[in-house]
PANU-786489 format. One record per residue (C-alpha): residue in one letter; x, y, z; residue number from 0. Coordinates in Angstrom, 3 decimals. Layout:
BEGIN
[node a, [X, Y, Z], NUM] ...
//
This chain:
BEGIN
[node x, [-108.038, 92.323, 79.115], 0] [node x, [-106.919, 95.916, 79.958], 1] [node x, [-108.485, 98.513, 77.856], 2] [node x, [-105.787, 99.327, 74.450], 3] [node x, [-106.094, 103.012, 74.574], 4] [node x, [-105.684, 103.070, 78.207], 5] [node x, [-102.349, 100.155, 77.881], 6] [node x, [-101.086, 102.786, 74.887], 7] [node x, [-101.556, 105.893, 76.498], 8] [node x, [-99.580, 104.597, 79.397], 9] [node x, [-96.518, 103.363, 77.300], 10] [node x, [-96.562, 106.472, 75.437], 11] [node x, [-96.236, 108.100, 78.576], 12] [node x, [-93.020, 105.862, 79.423], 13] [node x, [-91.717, 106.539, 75.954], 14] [node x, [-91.815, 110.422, 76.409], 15] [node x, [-89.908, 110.023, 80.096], 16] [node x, [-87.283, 107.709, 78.007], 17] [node x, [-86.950, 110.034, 75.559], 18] [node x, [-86.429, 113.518, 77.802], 19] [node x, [-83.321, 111.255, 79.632], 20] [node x, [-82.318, 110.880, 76.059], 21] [node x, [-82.107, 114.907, 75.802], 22] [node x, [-84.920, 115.188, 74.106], 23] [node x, [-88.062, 117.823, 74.323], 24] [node x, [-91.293, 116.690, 74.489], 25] [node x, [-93.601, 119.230, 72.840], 26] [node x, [-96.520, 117.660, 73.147], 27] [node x, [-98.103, 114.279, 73.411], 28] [node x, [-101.386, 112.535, 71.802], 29] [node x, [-101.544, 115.453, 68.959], 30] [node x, [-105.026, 114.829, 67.028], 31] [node x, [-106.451, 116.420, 64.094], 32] [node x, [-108.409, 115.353, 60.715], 33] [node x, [-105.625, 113.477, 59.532], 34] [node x, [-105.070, 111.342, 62.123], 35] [node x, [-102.645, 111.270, 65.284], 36] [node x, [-98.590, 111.583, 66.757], 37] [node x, [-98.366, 109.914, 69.634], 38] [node x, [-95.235, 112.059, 71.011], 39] [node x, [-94.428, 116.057, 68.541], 40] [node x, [-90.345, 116.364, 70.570], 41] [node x, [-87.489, 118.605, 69.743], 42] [node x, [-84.377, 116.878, 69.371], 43] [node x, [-81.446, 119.398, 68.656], 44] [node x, [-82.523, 121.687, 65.908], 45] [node x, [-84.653, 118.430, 64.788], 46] [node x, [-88.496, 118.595, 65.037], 47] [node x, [-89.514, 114.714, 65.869], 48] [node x, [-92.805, 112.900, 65.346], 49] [node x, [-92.728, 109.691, 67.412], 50] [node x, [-94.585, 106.690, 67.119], 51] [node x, [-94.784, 104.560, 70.214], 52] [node x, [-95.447, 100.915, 69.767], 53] [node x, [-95.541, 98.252, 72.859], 54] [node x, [-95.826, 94.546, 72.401], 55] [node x, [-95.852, 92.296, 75.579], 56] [node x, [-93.902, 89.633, 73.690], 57] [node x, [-92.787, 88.797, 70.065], 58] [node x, [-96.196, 86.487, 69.675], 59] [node x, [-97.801, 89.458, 67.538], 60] [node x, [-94.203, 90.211, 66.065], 61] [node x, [-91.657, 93.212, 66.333], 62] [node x, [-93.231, 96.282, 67.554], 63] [node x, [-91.819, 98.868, 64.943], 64] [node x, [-93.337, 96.156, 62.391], 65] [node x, [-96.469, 97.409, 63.189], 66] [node x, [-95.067, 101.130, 61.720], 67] [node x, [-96.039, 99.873, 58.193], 68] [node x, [-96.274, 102.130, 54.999], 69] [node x, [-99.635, 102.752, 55.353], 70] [node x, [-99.008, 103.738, 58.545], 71] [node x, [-96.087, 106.031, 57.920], 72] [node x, [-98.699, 108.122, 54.929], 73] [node x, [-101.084, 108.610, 57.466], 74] [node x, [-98.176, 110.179, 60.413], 75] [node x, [-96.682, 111.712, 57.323], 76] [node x, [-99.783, 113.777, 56.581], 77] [node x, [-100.404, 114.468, 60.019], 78] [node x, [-97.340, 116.127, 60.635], 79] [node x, [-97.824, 118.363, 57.476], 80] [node x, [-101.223, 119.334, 58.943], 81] [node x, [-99.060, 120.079, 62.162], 82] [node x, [-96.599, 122.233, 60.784], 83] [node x, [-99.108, 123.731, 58.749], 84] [node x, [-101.590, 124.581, 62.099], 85] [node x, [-98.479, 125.351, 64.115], 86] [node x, [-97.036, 127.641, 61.305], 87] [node x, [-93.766, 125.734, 61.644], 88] [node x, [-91.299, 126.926, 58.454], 89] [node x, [-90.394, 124.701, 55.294], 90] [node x, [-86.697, 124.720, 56.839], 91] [node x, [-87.561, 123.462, 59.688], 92] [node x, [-85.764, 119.581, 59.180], 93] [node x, [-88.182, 116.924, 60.622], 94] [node x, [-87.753, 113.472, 61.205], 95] [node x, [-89.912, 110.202, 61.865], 96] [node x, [-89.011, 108.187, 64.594], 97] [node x, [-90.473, 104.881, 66.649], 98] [node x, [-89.990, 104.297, 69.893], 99] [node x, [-90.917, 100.252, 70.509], 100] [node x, [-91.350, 98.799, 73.743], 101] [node x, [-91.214, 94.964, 74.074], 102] [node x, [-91.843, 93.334, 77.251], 103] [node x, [-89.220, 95.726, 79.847], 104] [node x, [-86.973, 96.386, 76.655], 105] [node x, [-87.211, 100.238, 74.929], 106] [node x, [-85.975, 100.710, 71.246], 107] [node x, [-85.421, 104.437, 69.961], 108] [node x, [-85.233, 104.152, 66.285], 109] [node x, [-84.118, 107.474, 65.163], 110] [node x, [-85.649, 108.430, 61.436], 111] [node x, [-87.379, 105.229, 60.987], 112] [node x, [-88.854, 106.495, 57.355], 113] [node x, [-88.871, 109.095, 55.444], 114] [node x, [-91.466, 111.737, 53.285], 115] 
//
């Protein structure tokens, strides 16, 4: 079996090319701090966009984006608050959550996924 972190950081990488034909900005990829980690930080418009990427090779395991549970979403949350905070990014600056699941050859964008 191929090594996870090596299969994730690989789709990731797919995701963020996906997402720049989409228009988007990729600002920085694999972000890491206490709190945890954002797979993809992107501009999007006047949007600032933390991506999860989630790749299933089939449905066995269940939807990707089903893996983007609340737990989940607290810990991304507080990362990106320790993000803007590090990066001295404003209040005003609007944010949103998105997931970008891959399933077999098939890519799903799913713009503001969740919420603060």
């Amino acid at each position: 079996m191929q090594n996870k972190r090596k299969t994730g950081a690989e789709y990731e990488e797919k995701a963020a090319s996906w997402l720049e034909k989409q228009g988007m900005r990729i600002l920085e990829k694999n972000y890491r701090c206490r709190e945890g980690e954002i797979d993809l930080v992107a501009m999007d418009g006047s949007y600032l966009v933390f991506v999860e990427v989630k790749y299933r090779r089939d449905q066995h395991a269940g939807h990707p984006a089903e893996a983007v549970d609340a737990r989940k979403q607290r810990k991304i949350v507080r990362t990106a608050m320790y993000y803007c905070m590090e990066r001295k990014i404003s209040q005003d600056q609007p944010c949103r959550f998105d997931v970008v699941s891959v399933l077999g050859n098939s890519t799903e964008h799913i713009k503001d996924a969740f919420g603060i």
